[in-house]
C-alpha positions in Angstrom: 0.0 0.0 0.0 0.5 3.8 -0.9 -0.2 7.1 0.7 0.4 10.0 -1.3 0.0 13.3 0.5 0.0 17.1 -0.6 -0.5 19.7 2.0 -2.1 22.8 1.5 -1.3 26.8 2.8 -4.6 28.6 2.1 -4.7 31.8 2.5 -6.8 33.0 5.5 -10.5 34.2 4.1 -10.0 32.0 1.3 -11.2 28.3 2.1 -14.5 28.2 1.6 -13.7 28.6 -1.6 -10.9 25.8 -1.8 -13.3 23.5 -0.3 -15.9 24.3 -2.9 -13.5 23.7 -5.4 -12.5 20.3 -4.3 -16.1 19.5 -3.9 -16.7 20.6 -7.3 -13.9 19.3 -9.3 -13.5 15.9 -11.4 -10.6 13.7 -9.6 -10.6 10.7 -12.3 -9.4 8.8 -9.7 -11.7 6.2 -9.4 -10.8 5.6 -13.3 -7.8 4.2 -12.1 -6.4 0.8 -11.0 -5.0 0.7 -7.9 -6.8 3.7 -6.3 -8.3 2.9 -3.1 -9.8 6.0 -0.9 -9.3 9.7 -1.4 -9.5 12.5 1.5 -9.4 15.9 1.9 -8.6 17.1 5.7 -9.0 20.2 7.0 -6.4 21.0 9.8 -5.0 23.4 11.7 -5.9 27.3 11.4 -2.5 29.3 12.4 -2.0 33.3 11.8 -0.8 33.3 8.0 -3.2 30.0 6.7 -5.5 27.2 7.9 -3.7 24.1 6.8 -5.4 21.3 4.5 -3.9 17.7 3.4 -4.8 15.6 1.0 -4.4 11.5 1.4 -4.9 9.1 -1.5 -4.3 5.2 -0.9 -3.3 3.3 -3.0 -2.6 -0.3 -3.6 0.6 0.2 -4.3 3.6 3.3 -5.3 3.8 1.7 -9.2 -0.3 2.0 -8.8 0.4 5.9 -7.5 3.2 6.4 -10.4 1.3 5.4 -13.0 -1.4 7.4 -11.9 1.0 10.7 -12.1 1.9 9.5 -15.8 -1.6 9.4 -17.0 -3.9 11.4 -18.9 -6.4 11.5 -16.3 -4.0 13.1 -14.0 -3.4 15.9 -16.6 -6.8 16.1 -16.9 -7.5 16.4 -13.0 -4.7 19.0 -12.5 -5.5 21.2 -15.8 -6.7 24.0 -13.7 -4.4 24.1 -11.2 -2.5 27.3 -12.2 -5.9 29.1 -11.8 -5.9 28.8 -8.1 -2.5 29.5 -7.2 -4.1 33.0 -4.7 -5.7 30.4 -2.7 -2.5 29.0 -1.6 0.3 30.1 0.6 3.6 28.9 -2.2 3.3 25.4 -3.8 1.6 22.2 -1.9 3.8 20.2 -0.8 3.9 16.5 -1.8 4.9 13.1 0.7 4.8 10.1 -0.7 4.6 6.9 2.5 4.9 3.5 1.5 2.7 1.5 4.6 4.8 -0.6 6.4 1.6 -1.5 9.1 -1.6 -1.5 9.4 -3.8 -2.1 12.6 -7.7 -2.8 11.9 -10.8 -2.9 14.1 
């Protein structure tokens, strides 16, 4: 298993409208093999940006690679340059490879 992780510096006043635009937009990820769950969190508020993260599982990193080297990952990300004032500099990417899991 994969996480892939990209956290986001929105600007203070702003997130309503990031959330509406990840509401809104058209991930393609369910198109994919490998893609397991997709989350958007909403974390911490400090004086310059209210923090927000993004974690995708997946089955496994090649799963997550090939994803970044498809068209519907172009397709997804198209519009990204358009909503650069929301953020705080670029989102930052982390990529985990799960080495345990604990379920109920």
């Amino acid at each position: 298993m994969f996480i892939a992780m990209n956290r986001f510096k929105v600007v203070p006043g702003s997130e309503e409208e990031f959330e509406a635009l990840w509401a809104n937009r058209e991930s393609h990820l369910h198109k994919m093999e490998g893609f397991v769950e997709f989350h958007m969190l909403k974390g911490p508020e400090r004086e310059d940006h209210r923090l927000y993260a993004s974690h995708t599982v997946w089955a496994s990193k090649e799963a997550f690679e090939a994803w970044t080297r498809s068209d519907a990952f172009r397709a997804a990300h198209s519009g990204a340059r358009s909503t650069k004032p929301l953020y705080l500099g670029a989102p930052q990417f982390e990529g985990f490879e799960v080495i345990q899991t604990i379920s109920a």
